[in-house]
Structures are given as structure tokens and as C-alpha cells.
mmCIF file of the N, C-alpha and C atoms, coordinates in Angstrom:
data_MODEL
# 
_entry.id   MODEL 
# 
loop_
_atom_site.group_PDB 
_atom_site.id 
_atom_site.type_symbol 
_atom_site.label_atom_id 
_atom_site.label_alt_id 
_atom_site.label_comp_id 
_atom_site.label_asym_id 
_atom_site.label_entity_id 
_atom_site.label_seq_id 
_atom_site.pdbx_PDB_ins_code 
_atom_site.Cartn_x 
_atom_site.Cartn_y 
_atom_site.Cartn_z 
_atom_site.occupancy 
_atom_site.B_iso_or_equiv 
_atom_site.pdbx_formal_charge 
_atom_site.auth_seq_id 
_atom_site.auth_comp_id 
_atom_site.auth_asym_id 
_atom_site.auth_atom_id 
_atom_site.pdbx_PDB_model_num 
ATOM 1   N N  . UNK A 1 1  ? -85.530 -118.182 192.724 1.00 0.00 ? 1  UNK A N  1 
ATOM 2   C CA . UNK A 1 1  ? -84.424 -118.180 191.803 1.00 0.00 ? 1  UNK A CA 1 
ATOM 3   C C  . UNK A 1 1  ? -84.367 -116.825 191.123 1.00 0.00 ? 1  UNK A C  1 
ATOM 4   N N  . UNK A 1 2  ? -83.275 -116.086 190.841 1.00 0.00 ? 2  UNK A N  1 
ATOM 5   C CA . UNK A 1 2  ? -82.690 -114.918 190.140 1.00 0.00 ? 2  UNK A CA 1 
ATOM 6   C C  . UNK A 1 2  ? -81.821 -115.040 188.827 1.00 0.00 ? 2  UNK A C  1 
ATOM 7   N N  . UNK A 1 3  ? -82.357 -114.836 187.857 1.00 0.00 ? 3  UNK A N  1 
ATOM 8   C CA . UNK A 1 3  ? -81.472 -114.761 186.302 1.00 0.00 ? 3  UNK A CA 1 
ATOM 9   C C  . UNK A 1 3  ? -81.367 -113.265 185.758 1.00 0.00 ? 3  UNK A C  1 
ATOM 10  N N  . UNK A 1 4  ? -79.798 -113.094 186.036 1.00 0.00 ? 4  UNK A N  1 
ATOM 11  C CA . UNK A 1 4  ? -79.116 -111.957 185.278 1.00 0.00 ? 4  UNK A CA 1 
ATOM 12  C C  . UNK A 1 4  ? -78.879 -111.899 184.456 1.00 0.00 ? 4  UNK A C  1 
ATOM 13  N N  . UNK A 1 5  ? -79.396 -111.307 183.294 1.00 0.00 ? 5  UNK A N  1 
ATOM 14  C CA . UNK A 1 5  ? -79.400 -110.992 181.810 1.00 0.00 ? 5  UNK A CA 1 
ATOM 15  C C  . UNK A 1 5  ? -78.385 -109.830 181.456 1.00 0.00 ? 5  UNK A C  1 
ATOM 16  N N  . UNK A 1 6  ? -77.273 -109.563 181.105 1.00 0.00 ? 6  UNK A N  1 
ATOM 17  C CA . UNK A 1 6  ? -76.293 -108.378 180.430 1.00 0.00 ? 6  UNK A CA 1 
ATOM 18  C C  . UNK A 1 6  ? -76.317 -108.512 179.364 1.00 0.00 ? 6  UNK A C  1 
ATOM 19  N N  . UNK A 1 7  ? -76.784 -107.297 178.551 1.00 0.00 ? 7  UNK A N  1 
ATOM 20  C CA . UNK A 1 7  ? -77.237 -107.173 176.884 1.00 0.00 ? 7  UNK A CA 1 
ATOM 21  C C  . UNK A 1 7  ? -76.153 -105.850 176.518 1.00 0.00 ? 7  UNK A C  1 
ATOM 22  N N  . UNK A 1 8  ? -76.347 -105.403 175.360 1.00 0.00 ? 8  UNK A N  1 
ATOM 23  C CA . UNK A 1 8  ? -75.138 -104.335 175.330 1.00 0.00 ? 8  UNK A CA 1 
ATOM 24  C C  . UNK A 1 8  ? -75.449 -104.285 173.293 1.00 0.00 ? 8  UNK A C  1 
ATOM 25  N N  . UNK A 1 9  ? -75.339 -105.293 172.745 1.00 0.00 ? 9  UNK A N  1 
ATOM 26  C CA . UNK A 1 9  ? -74.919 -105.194 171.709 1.00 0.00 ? 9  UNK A CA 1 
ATOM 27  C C  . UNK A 1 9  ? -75.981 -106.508 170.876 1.00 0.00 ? 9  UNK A C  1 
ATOM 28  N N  . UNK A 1 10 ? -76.337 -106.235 169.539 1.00 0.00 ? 10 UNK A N  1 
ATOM 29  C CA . UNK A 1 10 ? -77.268 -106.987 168.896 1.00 0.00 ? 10 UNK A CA 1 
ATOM 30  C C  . UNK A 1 10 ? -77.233 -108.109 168.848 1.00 0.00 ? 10 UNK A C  1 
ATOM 31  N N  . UNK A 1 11 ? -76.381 -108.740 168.724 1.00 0.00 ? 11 UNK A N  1 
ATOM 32  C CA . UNK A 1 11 ? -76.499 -110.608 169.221 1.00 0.00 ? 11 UNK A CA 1 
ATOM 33  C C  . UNK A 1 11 ? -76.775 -110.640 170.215 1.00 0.00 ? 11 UNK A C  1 
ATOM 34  N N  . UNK A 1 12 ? -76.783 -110.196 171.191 1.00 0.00 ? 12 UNK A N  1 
ATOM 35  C CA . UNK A 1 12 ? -77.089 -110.562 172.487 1.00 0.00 ? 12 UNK A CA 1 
ATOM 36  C C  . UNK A 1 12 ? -78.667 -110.436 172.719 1.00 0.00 ? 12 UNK A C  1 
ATOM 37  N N  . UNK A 1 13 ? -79.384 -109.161 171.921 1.00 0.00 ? 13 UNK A N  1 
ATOM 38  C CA . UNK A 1 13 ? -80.392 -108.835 171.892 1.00 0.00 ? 13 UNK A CA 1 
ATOM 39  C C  . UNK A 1 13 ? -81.543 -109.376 171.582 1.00 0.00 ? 13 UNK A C  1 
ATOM 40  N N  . UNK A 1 14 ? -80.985 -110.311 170.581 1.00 0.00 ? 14 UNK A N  1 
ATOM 41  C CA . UNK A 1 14 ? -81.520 -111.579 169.782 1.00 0.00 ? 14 UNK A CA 1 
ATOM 42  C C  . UNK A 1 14 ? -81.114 -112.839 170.773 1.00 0.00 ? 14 UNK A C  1 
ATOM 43  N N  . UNK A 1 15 ? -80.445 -113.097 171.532 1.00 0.00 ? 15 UNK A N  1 
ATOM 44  C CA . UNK A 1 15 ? -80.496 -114.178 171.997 1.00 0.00 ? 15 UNK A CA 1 
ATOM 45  C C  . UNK A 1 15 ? -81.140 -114.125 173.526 1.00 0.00 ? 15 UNK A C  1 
ATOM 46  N N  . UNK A 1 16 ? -81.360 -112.833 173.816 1.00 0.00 ? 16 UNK A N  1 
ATOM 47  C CA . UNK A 1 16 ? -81.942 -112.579 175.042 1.00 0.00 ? 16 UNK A CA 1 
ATOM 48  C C  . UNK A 1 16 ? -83.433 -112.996 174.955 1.00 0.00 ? 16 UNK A C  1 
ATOM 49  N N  . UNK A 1 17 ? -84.053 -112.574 173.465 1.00 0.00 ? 17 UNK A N  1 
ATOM 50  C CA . UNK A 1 17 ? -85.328 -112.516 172.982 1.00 0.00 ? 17 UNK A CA 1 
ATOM 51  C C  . UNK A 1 17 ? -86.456 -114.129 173.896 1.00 0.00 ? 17 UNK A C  1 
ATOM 52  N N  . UNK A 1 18 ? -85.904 -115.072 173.379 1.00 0.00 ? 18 UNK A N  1 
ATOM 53  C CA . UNK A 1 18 ? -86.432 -116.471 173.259 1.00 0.00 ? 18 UNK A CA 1 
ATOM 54  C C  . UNK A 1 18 ? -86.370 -117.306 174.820 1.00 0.00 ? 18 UNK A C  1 
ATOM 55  N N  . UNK A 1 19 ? -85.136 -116.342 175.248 1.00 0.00 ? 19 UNK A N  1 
ATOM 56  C CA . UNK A 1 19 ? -85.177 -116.928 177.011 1.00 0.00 ? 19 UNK A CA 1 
ATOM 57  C C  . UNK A 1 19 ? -86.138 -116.221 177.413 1.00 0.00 ? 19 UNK A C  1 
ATOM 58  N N  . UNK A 1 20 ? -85.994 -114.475 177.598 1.00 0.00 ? 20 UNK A N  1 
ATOM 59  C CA . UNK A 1 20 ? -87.283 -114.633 178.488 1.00 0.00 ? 20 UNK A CA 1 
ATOM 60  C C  . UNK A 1 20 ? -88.534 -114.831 178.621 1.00 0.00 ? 20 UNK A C  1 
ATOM 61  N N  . UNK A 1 21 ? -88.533 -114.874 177.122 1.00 0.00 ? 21 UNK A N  1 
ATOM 62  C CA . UNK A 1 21 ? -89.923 -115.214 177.197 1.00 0.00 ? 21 UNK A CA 1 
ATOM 63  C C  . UNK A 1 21 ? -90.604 -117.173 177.717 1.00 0.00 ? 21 UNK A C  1 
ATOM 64  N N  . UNK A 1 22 ? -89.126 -117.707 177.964 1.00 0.00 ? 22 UNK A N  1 
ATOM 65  C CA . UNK A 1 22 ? -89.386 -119.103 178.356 1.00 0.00 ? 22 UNK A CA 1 
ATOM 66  C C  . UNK A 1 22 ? -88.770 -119.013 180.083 1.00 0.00 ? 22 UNK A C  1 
ATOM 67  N N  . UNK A 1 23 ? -88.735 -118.013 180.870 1.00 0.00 ? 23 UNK A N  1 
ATOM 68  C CA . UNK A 1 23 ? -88.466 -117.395 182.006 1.00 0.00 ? 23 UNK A CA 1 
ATOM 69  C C  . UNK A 1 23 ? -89.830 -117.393 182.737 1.00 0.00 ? 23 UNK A C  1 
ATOM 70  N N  . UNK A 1 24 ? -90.561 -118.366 183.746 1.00 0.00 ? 24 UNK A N  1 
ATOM 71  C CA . UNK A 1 24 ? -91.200 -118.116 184.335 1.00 0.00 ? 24 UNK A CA 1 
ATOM 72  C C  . UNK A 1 24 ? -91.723 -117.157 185.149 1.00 0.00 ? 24 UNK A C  1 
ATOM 73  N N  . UNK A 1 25 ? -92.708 -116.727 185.071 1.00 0.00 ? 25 UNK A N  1 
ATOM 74  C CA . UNK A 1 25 ? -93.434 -115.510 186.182 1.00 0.00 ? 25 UNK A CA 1 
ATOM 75  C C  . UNK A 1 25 ? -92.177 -115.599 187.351 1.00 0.00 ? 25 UNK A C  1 
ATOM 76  N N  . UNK A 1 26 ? -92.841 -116.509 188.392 1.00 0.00 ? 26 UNK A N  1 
ATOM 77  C CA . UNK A 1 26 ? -92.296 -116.798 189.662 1.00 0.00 ? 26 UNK A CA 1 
ATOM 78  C C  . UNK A 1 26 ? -90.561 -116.677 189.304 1.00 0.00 ? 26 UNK A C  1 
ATOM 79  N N  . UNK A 1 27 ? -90.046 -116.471 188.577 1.00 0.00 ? 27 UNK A N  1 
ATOM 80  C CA . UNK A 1 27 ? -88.391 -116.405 188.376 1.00 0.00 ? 27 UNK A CA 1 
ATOM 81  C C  . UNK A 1 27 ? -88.165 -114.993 187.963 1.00 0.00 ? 27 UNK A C  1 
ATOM 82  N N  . UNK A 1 28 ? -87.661 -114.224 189.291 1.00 0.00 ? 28 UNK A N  1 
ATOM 83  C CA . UNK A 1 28 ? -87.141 -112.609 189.434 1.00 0.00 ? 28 UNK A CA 1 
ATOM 84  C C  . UNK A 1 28 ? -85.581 -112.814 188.033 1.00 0.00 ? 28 UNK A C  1 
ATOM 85  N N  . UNK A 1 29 ? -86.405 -111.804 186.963 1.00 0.00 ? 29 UNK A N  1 
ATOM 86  C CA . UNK A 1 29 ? -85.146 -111.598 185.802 1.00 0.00 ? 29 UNK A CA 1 
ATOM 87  C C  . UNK A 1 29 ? -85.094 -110.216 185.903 1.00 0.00 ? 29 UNK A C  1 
ATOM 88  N N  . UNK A 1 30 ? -83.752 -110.035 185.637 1.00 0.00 ? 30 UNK A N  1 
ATOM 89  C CA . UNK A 1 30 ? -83.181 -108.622 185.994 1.00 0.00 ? 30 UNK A CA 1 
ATOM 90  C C  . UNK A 1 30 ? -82.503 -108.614 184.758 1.00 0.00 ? 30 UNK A C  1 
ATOM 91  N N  . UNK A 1 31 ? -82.684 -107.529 184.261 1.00 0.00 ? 31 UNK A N  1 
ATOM 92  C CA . UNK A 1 31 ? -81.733 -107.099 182.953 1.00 0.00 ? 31 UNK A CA 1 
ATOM 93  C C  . UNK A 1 31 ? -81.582 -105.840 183.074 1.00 0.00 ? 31 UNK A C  1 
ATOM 94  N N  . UNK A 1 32 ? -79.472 -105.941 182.553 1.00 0.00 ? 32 UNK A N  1 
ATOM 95  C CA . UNK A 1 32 ? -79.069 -104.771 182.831 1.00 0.00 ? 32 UNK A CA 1 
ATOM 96  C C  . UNK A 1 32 ? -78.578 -104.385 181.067 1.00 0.00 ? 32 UNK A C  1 
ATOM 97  N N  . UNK A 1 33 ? -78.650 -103.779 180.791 1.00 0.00 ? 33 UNK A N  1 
ATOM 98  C CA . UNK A 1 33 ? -78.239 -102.852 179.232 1.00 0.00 ? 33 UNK A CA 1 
ATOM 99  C C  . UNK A 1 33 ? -76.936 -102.035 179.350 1.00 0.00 ? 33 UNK A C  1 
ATOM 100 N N  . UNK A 1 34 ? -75.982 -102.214 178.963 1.00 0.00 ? 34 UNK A N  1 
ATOM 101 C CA . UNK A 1 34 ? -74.770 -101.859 178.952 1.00 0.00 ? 34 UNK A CA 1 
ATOM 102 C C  . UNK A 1 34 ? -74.952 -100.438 178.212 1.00 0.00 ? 34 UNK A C  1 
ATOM 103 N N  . UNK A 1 35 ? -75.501 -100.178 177.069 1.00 0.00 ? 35 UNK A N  1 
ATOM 104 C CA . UNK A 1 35 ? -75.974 -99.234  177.079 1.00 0.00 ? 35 UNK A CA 1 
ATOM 105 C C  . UNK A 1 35 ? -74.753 -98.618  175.864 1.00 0.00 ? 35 UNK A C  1 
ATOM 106 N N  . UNK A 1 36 ? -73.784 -99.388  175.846 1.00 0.00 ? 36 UNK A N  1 
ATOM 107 C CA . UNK A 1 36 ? -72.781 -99.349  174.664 1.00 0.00 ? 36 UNK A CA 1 
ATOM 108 C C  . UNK A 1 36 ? -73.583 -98.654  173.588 1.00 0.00 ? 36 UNK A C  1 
ATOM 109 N N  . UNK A 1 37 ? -74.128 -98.669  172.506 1.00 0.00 ? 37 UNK A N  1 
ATOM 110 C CA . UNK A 1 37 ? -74.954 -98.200  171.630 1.00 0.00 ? 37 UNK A CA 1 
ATOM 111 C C  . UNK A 1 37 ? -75.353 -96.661  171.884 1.00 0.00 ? 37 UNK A C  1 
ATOM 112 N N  . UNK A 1 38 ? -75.084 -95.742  171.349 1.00 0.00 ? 38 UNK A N  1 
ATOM 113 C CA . UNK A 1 38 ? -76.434 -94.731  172.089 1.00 0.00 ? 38 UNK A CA 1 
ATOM 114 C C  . UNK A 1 38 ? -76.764 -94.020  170.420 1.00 0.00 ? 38 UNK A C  1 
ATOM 115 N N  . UNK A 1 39 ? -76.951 -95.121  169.662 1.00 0.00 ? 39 UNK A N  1 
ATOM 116 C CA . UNK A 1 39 ? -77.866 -94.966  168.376 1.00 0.00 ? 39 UNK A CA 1 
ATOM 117 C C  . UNK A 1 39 ? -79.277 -95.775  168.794 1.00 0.00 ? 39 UNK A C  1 
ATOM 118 N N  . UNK A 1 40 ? -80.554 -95.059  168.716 1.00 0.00 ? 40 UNK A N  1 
ATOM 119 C CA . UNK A 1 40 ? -81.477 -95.400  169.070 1.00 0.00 ? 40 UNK A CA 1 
ATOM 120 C C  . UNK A 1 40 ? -81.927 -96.828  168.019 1.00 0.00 ? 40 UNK A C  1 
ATOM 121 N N  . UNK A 1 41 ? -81.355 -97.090  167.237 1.00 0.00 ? 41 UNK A N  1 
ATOM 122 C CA . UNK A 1 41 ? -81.353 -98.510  166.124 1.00 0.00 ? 41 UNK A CA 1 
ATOM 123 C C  . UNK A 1 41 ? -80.809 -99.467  166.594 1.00 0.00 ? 41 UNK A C  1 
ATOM 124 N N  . UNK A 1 42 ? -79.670 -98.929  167.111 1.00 0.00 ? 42 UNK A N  1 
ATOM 125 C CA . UNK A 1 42 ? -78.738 -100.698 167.818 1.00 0.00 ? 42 UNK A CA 1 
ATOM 126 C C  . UNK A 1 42 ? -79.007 -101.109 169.208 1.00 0.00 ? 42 UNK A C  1 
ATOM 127 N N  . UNK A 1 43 ? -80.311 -100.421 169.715 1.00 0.00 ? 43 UNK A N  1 
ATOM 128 C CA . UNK A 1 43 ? -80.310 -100.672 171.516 1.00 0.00 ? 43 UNK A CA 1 
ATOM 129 C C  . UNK A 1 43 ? -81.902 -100.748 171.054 1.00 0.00 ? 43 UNK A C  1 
ATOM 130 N N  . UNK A 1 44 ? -82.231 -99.514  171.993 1.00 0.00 ? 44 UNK A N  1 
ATOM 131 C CA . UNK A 1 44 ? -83.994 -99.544  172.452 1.00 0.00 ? 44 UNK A CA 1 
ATOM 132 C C  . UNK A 1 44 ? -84.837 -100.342 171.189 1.00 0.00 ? 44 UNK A C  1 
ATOM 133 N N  . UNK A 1 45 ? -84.741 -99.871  170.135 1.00 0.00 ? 45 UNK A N  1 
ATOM 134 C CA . UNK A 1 45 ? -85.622 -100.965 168.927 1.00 0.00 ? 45 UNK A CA 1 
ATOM 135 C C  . UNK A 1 45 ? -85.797 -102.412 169.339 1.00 0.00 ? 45 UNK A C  1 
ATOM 136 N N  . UNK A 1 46 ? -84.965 -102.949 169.201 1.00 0.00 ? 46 UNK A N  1 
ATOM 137 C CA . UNK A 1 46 ? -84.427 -104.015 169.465 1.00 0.00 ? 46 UNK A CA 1 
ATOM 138 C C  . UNK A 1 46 ? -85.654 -104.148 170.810 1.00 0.00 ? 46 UNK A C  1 
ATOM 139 N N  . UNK A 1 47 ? -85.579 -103.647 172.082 1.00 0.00 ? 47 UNK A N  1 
ATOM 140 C CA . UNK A 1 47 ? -86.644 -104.214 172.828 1.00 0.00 ? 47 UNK A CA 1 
ATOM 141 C C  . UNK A 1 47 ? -88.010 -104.265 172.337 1.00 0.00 ? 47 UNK A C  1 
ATOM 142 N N  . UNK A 1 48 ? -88.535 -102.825 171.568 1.00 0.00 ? 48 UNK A N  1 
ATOM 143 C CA . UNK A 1 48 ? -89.892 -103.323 171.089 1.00 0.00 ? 48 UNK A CA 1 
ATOM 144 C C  . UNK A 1 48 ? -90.067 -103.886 169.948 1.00 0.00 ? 48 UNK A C  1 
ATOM 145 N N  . UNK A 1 49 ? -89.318 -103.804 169.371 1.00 0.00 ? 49 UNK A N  1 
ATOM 146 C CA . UNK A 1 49 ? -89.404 -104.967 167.887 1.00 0.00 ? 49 UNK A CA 1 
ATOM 147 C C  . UNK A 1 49 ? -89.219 -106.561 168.480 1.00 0.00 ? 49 UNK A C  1 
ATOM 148 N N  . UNK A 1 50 ? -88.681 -106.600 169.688 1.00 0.00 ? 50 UNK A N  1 
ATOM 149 C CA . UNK A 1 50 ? -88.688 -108.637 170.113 1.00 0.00 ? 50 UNK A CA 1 
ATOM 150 C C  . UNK A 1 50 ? -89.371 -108.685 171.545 1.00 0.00 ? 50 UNK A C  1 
ATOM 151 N N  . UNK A 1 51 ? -90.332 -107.166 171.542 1.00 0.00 ? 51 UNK A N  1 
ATOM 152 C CA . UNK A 1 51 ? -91.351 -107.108 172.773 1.00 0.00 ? 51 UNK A CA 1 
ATOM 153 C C  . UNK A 1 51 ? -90.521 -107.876 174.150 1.00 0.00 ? 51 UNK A C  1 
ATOM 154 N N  . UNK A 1 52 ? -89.317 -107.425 174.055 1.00 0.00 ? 52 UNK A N  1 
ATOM 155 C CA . UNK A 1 52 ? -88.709 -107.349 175.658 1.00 0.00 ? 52 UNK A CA 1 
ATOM 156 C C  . UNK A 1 52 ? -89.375 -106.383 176.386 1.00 0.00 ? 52 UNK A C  1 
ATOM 157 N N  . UNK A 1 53 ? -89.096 -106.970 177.948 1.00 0.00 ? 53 UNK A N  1 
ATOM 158 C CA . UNK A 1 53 ? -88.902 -105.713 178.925 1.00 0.00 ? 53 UNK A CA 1 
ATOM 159 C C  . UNK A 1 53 ? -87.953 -104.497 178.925 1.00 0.00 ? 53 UNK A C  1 
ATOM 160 N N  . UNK A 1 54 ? -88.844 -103.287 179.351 1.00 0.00 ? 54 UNK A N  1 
ATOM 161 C CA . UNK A 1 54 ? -87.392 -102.450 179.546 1.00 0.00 ? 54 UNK A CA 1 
ATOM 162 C C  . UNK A 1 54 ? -86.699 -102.928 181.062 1.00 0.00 ? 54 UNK A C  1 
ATOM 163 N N  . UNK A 1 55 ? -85.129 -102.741 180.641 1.00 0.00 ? 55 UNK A N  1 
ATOM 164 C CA . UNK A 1 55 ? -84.154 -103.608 180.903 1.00 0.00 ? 55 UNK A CA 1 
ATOM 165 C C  . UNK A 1 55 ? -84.281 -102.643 182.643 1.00 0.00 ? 55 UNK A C  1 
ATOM 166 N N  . UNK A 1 56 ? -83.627 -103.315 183.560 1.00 0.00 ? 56 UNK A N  1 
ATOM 167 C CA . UNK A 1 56 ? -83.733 -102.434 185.081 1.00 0.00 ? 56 UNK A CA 1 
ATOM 168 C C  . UNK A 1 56 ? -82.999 -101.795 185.426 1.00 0.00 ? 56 UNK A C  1 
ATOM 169 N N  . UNK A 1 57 ? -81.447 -101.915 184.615 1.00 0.00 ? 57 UNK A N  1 
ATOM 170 C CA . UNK A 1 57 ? -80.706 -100.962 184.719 1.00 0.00 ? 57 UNK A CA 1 
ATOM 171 C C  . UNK A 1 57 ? -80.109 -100.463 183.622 1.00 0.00 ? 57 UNK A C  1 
ATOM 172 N N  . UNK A 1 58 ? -79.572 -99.185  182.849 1.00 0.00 ? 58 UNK A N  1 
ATOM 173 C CA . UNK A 1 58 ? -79.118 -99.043  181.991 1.00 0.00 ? 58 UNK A CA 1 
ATOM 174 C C  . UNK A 1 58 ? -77.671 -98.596  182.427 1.00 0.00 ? 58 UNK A C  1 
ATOM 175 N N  . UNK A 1 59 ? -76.379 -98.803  181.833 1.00 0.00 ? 59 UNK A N  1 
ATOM 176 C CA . UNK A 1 59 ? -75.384 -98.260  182.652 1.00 0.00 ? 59 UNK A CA 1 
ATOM 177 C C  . UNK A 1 59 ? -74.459 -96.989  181.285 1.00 0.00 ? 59 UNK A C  1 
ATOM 178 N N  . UNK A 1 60 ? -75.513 -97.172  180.477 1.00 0.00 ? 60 UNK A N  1 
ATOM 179 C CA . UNK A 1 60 ? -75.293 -95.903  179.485 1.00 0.00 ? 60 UNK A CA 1 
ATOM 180 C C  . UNK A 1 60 ? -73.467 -95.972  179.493 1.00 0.00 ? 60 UNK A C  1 
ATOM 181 N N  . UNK A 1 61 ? -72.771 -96.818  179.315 1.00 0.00 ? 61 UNK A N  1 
ATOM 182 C CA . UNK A 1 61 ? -71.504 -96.726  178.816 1.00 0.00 ? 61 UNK A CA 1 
ATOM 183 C C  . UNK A 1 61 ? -71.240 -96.182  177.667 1.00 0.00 ? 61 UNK A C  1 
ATOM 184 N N  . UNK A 1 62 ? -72.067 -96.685  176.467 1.00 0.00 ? 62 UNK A N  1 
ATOM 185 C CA . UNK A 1 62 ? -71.987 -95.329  175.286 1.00 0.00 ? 62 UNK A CA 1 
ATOM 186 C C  . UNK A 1 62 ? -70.497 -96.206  174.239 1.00 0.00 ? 62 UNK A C  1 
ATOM 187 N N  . UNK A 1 63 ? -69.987 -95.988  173.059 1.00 0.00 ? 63 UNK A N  1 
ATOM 188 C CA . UNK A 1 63 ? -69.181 -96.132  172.772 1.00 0.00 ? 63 UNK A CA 1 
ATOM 189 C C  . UNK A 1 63 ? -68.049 -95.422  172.617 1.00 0.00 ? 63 UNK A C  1 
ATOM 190 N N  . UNK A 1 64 ? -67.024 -95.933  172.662 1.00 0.00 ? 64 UNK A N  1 
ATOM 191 C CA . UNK A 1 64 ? -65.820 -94.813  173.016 1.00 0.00 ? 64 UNK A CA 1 
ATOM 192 C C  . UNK A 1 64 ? -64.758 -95.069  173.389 1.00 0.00 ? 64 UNK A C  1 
ATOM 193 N N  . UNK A 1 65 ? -63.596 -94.667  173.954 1.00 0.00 ? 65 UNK A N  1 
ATOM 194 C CA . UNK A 1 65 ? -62.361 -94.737  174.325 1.00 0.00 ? 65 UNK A CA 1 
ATOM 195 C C  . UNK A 1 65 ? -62.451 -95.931  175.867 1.00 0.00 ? 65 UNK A C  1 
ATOM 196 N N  . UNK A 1 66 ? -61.947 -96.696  176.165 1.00 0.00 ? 66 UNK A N  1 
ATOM 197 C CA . UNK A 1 66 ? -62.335 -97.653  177.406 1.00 0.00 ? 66 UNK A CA 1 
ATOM 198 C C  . UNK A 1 66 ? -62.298 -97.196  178.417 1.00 0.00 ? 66 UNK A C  1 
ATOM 199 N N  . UNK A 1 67 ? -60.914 -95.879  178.761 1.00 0.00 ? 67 UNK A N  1 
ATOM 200 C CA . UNK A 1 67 ? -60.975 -95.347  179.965 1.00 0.00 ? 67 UNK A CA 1 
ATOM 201 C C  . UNK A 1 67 ? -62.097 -94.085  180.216 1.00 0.00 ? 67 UNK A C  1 
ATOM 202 N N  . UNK A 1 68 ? -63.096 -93.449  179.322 1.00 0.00 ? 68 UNK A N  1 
ATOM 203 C CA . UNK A 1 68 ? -63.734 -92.374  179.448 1.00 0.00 ? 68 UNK A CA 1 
ATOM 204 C C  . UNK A 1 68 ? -65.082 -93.403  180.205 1.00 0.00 ? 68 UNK A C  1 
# 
């Protein structure tokens, strides 16, 4: 079994927290980070302050205009 995790923004960060850690070994989790944020307070903290994984993909979208 495969569970895709998309995080991006602080509620999500917090609700990501409590699943994986109830995410079995044997269950491949992939988390991708939208990457919206690029204040080091509203993203990366957030993983070691709720001792997540770093996420497997980051897609560094950044905040900003929708078409840039």
C-alpha cells in the first residue's frame, strides 16, 4: 500500500503530524511539500518541531502571482 501526503501550508502541517506517525513501517508514505512558504517559520520548522520526515519532494512553488 502507498499514502500520498501534500502539505504546503500550516494546518496541513499539523494534521499531517499524528497520521504518520500512526503509518506503518511496511506502508511506502511519500510526502510532497508544495513549498508555498519560503519563510523558513511557516514550512521546514514545522517538520522538526512535530519530528516529521523530510518530505520527498519539494516543488518550491513559493508564494506569489498563480501564473509565475
Amino acid at each position: 500500500m502507498k499514502i500520498l501526503s501534500i502539505v504546503g501550508a500550516r494546518p496541513q502541517f499539523i494534521k499531517l503530524a499524528p497520521i504518520s506517525k500512526k503509518i506503518k513501517p511496511e506502508i511506502k508514505h511519500c510526502v510532497i511539500h508544495t513549498g508555498q512558504h519560503f519563510d523558513n517559520n511557516m514550512s521546514e520548522i514545522f517538520f522538526h518541531e512535530m519530528n516529521l520526515n523530510v518530505p520527498n519532494y519539494n516543488l518550491n512553488i513559493l508564494s506569489g502571482a498563480p501564473n509565475q
